[in-house]
GUDRENLUM-140398 format. One line per 5 residues: number of its first residue (from 1); their letters; for each residue x, y, z of N, C-alpha, C. Coordinates in steps of 0.05 Angstrom, whole numbers, plus 32768, in hexadecimal, padded with zeros to 4 digits. Layout:
NUM> A> X/Y/Z/X/Y/Z/X/Y/Z ~ ...
//
This chain:
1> XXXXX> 8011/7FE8/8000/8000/8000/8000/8012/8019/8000 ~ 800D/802D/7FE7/801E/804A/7FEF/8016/8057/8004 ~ 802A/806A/8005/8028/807B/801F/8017/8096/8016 ~ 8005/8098/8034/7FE9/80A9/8032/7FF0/80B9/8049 ~ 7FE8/80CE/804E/7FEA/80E5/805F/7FD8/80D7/807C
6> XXXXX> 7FF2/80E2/8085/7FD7/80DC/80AD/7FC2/80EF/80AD ~ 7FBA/80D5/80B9/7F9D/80E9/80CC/7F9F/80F4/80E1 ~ 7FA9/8114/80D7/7FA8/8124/80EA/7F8E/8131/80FA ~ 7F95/8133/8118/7F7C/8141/8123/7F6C/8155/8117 ~ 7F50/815D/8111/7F50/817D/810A/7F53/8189/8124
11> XXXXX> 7F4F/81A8/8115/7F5A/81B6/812A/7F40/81B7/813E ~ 7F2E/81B7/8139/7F16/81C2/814C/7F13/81A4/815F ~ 7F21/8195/8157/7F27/8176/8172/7F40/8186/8180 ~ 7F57/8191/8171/7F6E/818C/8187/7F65/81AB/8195 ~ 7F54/81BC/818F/7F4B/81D2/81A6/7F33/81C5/81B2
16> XXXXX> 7F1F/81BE/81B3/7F10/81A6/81C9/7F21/819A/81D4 ~ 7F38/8183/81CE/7F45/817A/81E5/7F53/8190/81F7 ~ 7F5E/81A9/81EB/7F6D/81B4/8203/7F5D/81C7/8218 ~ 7F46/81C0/81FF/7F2C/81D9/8221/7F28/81BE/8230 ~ 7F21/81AD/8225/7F12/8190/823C/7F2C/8193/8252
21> XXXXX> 7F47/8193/824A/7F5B/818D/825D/7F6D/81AA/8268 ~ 7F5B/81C3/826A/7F6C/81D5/8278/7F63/81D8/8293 ~ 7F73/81DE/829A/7F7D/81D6/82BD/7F83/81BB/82CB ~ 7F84/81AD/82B4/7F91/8191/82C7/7FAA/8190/82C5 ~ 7FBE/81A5/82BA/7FD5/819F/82B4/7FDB/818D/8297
26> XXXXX> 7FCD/817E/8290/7FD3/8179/8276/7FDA/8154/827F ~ 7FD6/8150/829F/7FE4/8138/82A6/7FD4/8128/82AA ~ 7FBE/8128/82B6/7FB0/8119/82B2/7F8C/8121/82A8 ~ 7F83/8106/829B/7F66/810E/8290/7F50/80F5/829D ~ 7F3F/8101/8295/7F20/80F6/82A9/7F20/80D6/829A
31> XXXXX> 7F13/80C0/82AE/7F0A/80B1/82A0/7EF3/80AB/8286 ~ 7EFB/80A5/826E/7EE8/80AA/8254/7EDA/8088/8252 ~ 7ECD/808A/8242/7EBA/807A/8233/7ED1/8058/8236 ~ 7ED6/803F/8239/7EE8/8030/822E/7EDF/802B/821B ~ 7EFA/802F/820E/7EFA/8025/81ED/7EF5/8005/81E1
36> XXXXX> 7EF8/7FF9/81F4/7EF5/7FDD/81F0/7EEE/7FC9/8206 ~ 7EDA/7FAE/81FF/7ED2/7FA3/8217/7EE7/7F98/822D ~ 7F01/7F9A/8226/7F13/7F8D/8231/7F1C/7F9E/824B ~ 7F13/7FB3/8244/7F18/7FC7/8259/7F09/7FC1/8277 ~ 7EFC/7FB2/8274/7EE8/7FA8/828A/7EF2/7FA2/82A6
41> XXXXX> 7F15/7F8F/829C/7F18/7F8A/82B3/7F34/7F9F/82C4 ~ 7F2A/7FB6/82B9/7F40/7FCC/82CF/7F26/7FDF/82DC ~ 7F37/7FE5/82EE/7F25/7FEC/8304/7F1B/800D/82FD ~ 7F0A/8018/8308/7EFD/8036/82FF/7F10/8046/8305 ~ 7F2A/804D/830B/7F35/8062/8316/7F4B/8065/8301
46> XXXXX> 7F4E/8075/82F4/7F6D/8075/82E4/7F86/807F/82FA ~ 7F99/806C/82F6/7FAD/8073/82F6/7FBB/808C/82FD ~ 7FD4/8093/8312/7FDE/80AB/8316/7FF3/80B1/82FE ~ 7FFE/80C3/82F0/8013/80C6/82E0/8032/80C3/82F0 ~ 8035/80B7/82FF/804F/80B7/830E/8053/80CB/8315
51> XXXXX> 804B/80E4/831C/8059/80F8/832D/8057/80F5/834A ~ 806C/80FB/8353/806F/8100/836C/805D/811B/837A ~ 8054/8123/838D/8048/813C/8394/8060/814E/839F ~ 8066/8162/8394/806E/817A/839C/8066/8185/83B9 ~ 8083/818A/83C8/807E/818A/83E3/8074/8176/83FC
56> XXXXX> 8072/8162/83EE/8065/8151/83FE/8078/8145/8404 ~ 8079/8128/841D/8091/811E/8424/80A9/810E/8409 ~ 80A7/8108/83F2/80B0/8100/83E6/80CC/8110/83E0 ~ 80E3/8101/83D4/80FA/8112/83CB/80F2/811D/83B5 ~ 8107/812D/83A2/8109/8136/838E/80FA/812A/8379
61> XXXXX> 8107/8112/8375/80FA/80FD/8364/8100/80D9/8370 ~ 80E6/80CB/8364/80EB/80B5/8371/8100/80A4/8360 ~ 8105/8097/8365/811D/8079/8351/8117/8063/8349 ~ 8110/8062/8336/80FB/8043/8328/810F/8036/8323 ~ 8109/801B/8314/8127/8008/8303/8113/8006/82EC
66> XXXXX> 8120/8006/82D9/8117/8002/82C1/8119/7FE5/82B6 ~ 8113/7FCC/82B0/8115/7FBA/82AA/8128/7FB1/829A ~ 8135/7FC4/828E/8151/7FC0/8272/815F/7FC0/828D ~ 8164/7FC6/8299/8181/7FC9/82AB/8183/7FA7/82B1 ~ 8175/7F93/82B1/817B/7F79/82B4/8174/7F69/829F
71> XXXXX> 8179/7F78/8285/8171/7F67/8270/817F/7F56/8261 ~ 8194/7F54/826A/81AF/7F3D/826C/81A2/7F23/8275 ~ 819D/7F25/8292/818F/7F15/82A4/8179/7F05/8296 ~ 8169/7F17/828D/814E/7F10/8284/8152/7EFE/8267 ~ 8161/7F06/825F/8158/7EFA/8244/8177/7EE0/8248
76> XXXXX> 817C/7ED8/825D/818F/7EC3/8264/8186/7EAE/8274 ~ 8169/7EB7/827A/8154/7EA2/828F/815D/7EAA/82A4 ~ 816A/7EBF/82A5/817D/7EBB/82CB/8164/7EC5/82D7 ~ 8154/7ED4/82D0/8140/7EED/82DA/812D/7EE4/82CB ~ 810D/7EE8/82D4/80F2/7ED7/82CE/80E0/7EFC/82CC
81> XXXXX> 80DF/7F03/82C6/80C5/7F1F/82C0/80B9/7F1C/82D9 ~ 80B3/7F0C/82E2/8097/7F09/82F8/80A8/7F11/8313 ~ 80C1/7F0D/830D/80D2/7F11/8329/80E2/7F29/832E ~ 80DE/7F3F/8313/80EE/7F53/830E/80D6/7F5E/832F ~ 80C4/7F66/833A/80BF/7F72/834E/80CB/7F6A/8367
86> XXXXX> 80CE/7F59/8367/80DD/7F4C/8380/80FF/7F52/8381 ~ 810A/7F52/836F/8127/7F56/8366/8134/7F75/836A ~ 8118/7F7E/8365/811C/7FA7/8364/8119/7FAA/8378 ~ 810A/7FA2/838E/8101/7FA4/83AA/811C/7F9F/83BB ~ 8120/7F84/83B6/8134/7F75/83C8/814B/7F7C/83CA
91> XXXXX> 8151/7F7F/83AD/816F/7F79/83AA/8182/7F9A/83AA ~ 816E/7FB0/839C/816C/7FC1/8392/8163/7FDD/83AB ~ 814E/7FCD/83B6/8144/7FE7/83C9/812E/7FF5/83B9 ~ 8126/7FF2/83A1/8114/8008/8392/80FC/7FF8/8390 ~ 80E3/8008/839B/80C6/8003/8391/80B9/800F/837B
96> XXXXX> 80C0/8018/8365/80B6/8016/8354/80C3/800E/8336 ~ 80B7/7FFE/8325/80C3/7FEE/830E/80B5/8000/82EF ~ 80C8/7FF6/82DC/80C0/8000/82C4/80BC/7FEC/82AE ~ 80AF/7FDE/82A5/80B6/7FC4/8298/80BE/7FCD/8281 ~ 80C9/7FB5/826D/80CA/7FB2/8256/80BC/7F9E/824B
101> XXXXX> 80A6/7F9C/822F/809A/7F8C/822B/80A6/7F74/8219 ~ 80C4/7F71/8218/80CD/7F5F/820D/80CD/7F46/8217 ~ 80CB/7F4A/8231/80CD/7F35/8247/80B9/7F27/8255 ~ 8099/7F35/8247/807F/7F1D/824E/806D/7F20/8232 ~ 807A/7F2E/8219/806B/7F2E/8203/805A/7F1A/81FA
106> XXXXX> 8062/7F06/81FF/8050/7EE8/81FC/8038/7EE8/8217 ~ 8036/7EF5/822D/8022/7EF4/823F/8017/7F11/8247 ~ 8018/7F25/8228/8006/7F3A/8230/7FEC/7F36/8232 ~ 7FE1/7F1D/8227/7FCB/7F21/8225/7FB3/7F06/823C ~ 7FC6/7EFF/824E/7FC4/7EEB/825E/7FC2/7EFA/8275
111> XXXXX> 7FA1/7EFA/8277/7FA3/7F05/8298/7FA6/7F00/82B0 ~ 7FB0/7EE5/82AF/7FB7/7EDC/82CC/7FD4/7EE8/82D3 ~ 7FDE/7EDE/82BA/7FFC/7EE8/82B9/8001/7F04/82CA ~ 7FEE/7F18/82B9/7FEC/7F31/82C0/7FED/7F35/82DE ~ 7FD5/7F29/82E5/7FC9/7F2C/8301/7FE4/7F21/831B
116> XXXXX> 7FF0/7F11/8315/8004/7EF6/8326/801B/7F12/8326 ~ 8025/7F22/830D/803D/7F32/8313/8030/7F4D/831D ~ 8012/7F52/8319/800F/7F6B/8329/800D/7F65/834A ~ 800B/7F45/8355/8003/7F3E/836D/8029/7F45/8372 ~ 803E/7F35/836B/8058/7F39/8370/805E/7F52/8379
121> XXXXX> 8056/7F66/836E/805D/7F88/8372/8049/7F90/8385 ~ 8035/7F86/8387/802D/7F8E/83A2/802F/7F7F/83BA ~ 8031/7F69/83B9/8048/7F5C/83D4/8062/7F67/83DC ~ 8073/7F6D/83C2/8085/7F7F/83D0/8081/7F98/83CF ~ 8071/7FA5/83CB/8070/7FBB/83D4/8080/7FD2/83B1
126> XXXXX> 8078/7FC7/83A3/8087/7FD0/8388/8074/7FE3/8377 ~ 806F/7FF3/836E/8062/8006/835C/806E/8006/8340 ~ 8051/7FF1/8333/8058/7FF7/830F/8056/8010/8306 ~ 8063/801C/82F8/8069/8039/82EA/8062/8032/82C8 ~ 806E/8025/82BC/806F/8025/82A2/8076/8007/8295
131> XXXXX> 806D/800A/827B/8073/7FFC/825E/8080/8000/8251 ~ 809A/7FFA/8253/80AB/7FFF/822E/80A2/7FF0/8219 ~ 809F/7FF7/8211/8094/7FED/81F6/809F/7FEE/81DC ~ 80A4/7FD3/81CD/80B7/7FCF/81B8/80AB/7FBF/81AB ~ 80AF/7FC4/818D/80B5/7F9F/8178/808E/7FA2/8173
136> XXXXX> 8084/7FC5/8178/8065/7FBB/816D/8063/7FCA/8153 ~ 806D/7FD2/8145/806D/7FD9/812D/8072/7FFE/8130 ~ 8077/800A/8116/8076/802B/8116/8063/8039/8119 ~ 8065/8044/8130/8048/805F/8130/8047/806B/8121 ~ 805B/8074/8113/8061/8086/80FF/805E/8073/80DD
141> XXXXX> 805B/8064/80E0/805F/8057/80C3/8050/805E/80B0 ~ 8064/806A/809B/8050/807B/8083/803D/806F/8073 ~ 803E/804D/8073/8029/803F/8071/800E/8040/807E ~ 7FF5/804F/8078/7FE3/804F/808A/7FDA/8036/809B ~ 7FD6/8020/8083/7FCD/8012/8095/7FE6/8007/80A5
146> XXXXX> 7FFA/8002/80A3/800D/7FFE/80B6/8013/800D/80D2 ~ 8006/8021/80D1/8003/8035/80E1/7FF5/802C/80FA ~ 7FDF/8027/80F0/7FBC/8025/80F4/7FCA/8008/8105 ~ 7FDB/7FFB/80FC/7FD9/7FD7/8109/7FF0/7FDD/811F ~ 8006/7FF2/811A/8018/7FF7/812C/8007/800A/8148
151> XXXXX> 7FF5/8013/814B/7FE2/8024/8156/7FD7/8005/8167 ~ 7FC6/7FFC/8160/7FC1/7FE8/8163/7FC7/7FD8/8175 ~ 7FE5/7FCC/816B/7FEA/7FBB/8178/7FFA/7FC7/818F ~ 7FF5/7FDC/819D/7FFD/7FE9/81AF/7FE7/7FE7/81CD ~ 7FD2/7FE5/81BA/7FB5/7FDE/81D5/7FBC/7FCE/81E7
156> XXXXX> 7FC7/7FAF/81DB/7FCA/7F9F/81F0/7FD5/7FB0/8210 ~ 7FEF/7FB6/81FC/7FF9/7FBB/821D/7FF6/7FDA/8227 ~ 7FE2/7FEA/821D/7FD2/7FFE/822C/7FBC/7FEB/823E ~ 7FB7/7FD5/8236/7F99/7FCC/8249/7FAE/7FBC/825F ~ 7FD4/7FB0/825E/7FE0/7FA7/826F/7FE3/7FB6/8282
161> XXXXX> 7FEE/7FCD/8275/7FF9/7FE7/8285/7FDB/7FEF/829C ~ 7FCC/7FEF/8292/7FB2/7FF8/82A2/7FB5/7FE4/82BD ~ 7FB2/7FC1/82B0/7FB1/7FB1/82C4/7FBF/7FB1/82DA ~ 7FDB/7FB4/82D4/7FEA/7FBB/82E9/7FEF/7FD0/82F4 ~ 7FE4/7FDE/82EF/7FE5/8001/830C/7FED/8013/82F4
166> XXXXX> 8006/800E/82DF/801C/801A/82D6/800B/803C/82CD ~ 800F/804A/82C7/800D/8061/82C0/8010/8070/829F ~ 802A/805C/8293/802C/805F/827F/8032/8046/826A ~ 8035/8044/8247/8044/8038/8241/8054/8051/822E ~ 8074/803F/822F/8086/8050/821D/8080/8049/8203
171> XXXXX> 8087/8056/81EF/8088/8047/81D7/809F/805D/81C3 ~ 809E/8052/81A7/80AA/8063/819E/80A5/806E/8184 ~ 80B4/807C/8176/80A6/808D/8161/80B7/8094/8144 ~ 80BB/8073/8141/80C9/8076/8129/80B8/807B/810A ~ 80BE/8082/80FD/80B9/808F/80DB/80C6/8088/80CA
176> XXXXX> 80BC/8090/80B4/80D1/809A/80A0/80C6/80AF/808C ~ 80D7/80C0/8080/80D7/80D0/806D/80E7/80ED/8077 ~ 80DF/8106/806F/80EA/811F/8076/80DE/8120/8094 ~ 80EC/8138/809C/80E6/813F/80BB/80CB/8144/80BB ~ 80C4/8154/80AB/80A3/815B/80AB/808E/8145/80AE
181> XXXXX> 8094/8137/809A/8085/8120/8096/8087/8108/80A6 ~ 809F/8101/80B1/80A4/80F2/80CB/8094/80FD/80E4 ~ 8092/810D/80EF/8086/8125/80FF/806E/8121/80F8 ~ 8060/812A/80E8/803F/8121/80E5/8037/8102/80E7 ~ 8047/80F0/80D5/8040/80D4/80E3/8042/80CB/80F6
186> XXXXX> 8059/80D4/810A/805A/80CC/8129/8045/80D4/8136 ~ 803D/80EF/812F/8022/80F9/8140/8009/80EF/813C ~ 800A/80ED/8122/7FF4/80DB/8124/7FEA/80C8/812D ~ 8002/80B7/812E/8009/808D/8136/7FF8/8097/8156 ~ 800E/80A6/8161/8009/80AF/817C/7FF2/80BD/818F
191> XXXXX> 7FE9/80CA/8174/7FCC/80D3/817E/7FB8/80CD/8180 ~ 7FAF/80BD/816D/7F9F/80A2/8176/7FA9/808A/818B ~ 7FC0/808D/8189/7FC2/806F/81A1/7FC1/8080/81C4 ~ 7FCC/8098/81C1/7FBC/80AC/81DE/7FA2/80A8/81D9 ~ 7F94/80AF/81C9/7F76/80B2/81C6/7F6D/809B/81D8
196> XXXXX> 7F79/807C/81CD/7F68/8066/81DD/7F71/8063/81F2 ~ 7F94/8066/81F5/7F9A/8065/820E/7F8D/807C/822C ~ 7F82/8090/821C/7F72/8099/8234/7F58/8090/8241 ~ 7F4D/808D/822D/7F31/8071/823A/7F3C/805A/8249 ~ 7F5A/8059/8257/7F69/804F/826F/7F79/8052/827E
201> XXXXX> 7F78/806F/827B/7F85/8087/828C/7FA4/8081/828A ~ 7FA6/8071/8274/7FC4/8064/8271/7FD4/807C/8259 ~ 7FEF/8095/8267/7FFB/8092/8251/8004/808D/823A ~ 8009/809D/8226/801F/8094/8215/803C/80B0/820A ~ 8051/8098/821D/806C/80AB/821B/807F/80A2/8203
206> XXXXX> 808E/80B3/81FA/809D/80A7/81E0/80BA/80B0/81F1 ~ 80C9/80A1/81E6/80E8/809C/81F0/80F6/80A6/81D7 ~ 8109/80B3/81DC/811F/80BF/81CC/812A/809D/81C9 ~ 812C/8097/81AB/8136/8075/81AE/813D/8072/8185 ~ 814A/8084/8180/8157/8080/8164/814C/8090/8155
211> XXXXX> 815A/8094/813B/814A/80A0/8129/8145/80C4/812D ~ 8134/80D0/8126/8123/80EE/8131/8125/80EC/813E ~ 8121/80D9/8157/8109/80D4/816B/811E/80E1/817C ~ 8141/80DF/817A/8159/80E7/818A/815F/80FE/817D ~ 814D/8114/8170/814F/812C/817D/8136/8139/8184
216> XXXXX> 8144/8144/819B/812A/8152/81AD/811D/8167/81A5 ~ 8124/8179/818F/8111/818A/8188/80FC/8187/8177 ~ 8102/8164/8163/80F1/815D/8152/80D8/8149/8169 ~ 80E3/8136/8175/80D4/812B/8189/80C3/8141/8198 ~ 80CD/8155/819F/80BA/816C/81B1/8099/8173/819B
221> XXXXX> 80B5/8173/817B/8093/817E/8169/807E/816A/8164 ~ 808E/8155/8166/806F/8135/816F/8061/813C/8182 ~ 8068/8141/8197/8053/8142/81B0/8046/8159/819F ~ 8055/816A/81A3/8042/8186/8198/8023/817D/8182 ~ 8034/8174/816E/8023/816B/8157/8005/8153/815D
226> XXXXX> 8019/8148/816B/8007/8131/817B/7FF0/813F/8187 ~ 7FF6/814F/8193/7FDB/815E/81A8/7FC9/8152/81BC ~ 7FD3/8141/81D1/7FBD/8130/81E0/7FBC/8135/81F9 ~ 7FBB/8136/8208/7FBD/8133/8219/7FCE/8123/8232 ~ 7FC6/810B/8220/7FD9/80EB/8232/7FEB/80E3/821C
231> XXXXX> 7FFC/80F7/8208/800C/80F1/8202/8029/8105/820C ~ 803B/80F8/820D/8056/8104/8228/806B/80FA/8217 ~ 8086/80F8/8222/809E/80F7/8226/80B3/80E0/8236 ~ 80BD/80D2/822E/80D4/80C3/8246/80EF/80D4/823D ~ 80FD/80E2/824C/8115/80E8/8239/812B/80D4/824B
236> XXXXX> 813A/80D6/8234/814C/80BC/8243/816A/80C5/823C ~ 816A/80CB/8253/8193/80D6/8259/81A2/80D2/8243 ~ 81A5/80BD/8232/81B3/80B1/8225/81B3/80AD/820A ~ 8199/80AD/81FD/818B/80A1/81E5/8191/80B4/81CE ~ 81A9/80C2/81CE/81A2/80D9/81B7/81BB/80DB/81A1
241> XXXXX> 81BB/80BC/8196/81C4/80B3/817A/81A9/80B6/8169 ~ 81AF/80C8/815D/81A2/80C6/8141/81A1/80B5/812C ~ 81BA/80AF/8122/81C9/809A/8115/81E1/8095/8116 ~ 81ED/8087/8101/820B/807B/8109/8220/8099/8103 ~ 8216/80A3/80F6/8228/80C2/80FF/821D/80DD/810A
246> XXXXX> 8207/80D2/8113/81F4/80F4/8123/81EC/80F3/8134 ~ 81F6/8104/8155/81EB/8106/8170/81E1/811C/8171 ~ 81CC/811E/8189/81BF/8133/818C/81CD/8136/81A9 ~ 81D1/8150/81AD/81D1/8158/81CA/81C5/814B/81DE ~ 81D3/813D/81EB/81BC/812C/8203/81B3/814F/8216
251> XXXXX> 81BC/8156/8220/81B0/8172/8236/81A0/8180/8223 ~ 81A1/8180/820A/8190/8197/8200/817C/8188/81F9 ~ 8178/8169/81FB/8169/8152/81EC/8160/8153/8209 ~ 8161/814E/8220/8153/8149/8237/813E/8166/823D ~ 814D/8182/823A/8142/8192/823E/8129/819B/822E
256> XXXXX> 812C/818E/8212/810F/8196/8202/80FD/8181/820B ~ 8109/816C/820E/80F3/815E/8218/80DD/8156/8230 ~ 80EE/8160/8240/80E4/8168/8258/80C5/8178/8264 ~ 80C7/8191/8256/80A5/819B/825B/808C/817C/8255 ~ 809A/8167/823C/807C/8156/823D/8081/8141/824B
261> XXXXX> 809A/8135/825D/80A0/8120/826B/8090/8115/8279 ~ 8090/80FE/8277/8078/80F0/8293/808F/80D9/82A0 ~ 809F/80D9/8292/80B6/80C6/82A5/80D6/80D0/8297 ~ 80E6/80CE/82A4/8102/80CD/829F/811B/80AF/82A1 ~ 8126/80AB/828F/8138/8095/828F/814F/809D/8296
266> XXXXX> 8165/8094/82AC/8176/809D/82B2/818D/808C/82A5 ~ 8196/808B/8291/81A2/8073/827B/81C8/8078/8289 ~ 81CA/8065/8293/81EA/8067/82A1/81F1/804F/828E ~ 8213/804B/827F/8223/8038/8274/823C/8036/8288 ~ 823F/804A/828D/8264/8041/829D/8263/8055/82B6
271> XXXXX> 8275/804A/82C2/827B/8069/82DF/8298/8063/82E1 ~ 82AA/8079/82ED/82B7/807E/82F2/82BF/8077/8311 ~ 82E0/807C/8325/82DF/8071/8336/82D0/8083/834B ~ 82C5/8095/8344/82B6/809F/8355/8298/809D/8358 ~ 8294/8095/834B/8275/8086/8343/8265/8099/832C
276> XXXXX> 8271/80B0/832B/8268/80C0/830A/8265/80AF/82F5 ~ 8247/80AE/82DC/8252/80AF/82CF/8261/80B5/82B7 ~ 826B/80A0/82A1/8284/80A9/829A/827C/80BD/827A ~ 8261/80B6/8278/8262/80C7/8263/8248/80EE/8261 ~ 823A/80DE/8278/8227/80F5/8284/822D/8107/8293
281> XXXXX> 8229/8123/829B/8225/8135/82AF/820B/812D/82BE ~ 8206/811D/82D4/81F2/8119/82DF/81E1/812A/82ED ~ 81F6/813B/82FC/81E5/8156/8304/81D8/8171/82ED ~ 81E6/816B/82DD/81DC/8182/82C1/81C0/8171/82BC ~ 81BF/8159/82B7/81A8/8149/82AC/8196/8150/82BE
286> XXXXX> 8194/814C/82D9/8180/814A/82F1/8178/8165/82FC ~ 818B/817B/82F5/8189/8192/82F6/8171/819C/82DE ~ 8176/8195/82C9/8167/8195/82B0/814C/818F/82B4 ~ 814B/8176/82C3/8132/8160/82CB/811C/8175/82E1 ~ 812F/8180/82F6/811F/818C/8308/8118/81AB/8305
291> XXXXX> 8127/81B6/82EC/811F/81C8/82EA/810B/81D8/82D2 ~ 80FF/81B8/82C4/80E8/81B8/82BA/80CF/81B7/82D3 ~ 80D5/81B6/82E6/80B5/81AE/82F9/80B7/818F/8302 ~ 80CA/817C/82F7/80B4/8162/82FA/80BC/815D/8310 ~ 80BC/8149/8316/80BC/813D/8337/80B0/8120/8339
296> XXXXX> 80B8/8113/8323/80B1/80FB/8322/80C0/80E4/8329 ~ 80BE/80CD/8318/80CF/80BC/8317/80E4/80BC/8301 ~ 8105/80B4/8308/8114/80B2/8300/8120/8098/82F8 ~ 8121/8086/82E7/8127/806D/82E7/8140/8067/82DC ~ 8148/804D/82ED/8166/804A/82E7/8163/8033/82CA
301> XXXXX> 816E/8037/82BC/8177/8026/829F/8195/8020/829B ~ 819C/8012/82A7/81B9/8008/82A4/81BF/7FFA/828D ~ 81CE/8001/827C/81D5/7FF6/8266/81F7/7FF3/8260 ~ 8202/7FF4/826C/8223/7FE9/826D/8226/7FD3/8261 ~ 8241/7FC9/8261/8242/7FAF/8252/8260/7FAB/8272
306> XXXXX> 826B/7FBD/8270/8284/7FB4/8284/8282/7FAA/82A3 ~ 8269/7FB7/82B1/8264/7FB1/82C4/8245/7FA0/82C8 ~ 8248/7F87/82D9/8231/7F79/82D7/8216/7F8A/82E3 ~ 8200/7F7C/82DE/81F3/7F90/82E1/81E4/7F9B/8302 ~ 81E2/7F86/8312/81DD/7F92/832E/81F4/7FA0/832B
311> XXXXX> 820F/7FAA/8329/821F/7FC2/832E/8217/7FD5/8324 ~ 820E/7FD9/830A/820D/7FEE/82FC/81EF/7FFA/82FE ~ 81D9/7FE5/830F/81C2/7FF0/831D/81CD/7FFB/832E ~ 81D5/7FF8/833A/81E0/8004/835B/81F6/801E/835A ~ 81FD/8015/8347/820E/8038/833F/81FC/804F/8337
316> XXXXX> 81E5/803E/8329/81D5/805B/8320/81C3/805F/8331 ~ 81BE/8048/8347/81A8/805C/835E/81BE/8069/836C ~ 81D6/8064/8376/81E7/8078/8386/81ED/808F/837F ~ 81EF/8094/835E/81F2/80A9/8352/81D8/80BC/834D ~ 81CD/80B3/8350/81B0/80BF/834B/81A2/80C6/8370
321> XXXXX> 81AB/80B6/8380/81A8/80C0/83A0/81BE/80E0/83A5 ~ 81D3/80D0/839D/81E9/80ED/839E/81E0/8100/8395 ~ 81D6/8101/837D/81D1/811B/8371/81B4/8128/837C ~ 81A8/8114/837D/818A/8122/838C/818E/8132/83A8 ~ 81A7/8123/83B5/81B1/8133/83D1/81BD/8148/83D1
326> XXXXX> 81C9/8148/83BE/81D8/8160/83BB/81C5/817F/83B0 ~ 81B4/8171/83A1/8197/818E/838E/817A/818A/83A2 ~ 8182/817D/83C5/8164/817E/83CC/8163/819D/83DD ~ 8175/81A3/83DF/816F/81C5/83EC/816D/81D5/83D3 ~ 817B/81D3/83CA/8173/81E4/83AE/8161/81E8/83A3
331> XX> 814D/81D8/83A5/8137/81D1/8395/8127/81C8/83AB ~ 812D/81C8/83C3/8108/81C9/83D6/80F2/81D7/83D1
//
């Protein structure tokens, strides 16, 4: 099939959505209509967006684990999905998790499964946050109907993400063609899959993760373009290869992205013998982070290859404790 122009919002939808949603902050929206019978079995209340409350007893920001930081583990049998809550708790000290859907893709749609790992996180005391989300086709694909099936097959795990507490899923927002035209198909892919994902009070955040998507001023004009409400941001410390010869500024890539964030990835590879690491300014990043407003969650993504990975978890919550101690007078 050739390639056909997205279906963009008109305009007199994306001004109705922003009168329906002024004064909520833009963060969260009312429960709507469910889009599908499957929706039956999550409960009436949507979901918090992960923020922390301002002023209230909480630190700066809280410290999730992201599920890639043991994805060595996982995809070695050493580590089972169902036990990543128990592992973040125990071993780690952190109650709240970020999944990746590589690691129960075969049992999104099995709800016991569901039910057995949301019982795990609430035995220990663990808070689901999010979905990464991979391997479901392009939101952006200039193929309509490819579009339409990549949209799609994203439901599943908006109705997972619901099941288990989580708040959001990530996803991402690859294309092709000119910037323009990349940019209108992402918004599109994305604006419809917010659309259903809000009939489950479930996000949808896009991750700086290749391509456009790793620079932040084109990613900022998706959200823009997009226009939704429950569509946001993950910016991720690290992610800002373009291609095999083009980086984007990670600080100037964190900082545009930031006003639409609903989560942050704190992406550590190496540290130094002081526990820095070796290729980030951590306090420039977190400085960046807090002086957009948010006050959320910060999740650790360890991706090293030199150090195993409980070390290189444990370097990045120490580095990420340090630095929050050092910016909590500053920023009370």
């Amino acid at each position: 099939m050739g390639r056909k122009g997205p279906l963009r919002p008109s305009l007199d939808r994306r001004r109705f959505v922003r009168r329906m949603t002024a004064g909520a902050a833009g963060l969260a929206l009312g429960r709507v209509a469910r889009p599908s019978p499957g929706a039956a079995v999550f409960a009436s209340s949507a979901p918090d967006t992960g923020a922390l409350v301002p002023g209230g007893p909480e630190p700066l920001f809280g410290i999730s684990l992201a599920e890639w930081s043991l994805h060595k583990a996982l995809y070695d049998g050493k580590l089972d999905n169902l036990d990543f809550p128990r592992v973040a708790r125990r071993e780690f000290g952190i109650d709240a998790i970020e999944y990746v859907n590589s690691f129960f893709k075969d049992r999104v749609g099995d709800q016991g499964y569901l039910l057995t790992l949301k019982d795990r996180c609430e035995s220990e005391g663990v808070k689901s946050l999010l979905i990464m989300c991979d391997g479901e086709g392009r939101l952006g694909d200039p193929d309509d109907s490819a579009r339409t099936t990549a949209v799609e097959n994203h439901y599943q795990w908006v109705e997972a993400a619901r099941l288990l507490g989580c708040h959001s899923i990530r996803v991402n927002a690859a294309s092709e063609g000119s910037w323009e035209e990349q940019r209108d198909l992402a918004a599109d892919g994305l604006h419809r899959l917010a659309k259903f994902g809000a009939g489950y009070g479930i996000n949808v955040i896009v991750e700086n993760h290749g391509g456009l998507s790793s620079n932040g001023r084109w990613l900022s004009s998706v959200i823009e373009a997009g226009d939704h409400p429950r569509l946001g941001t993950l910016p991720d410390f690290g992610n800002f290869r373009i291609n095999e010869s083009e980086r984007y500024d990670n600080y100037r890539g964190v900082e545009q992205m930031m006003p639409y964030a609903r989560a942050v990835s704190a992406k550590t590879n190496d540290f130094d013998q002081s526990g820095e690491e070796t290729n980030l300014d951590y306090e420039q990043l977190i400085r960046i982070v807090l002086d957009s407003g948010y006050r959320g969650w910060i999740g650790i993504e360890y991706e090293g290859s030199r150090l195993p990975e409980p070390e290189g978890i444990r370097l990045t919550k120490a580095l990420l404790e340090r630095v929050r101690d050092r910016l909590a007078s500053e920023y009370a």
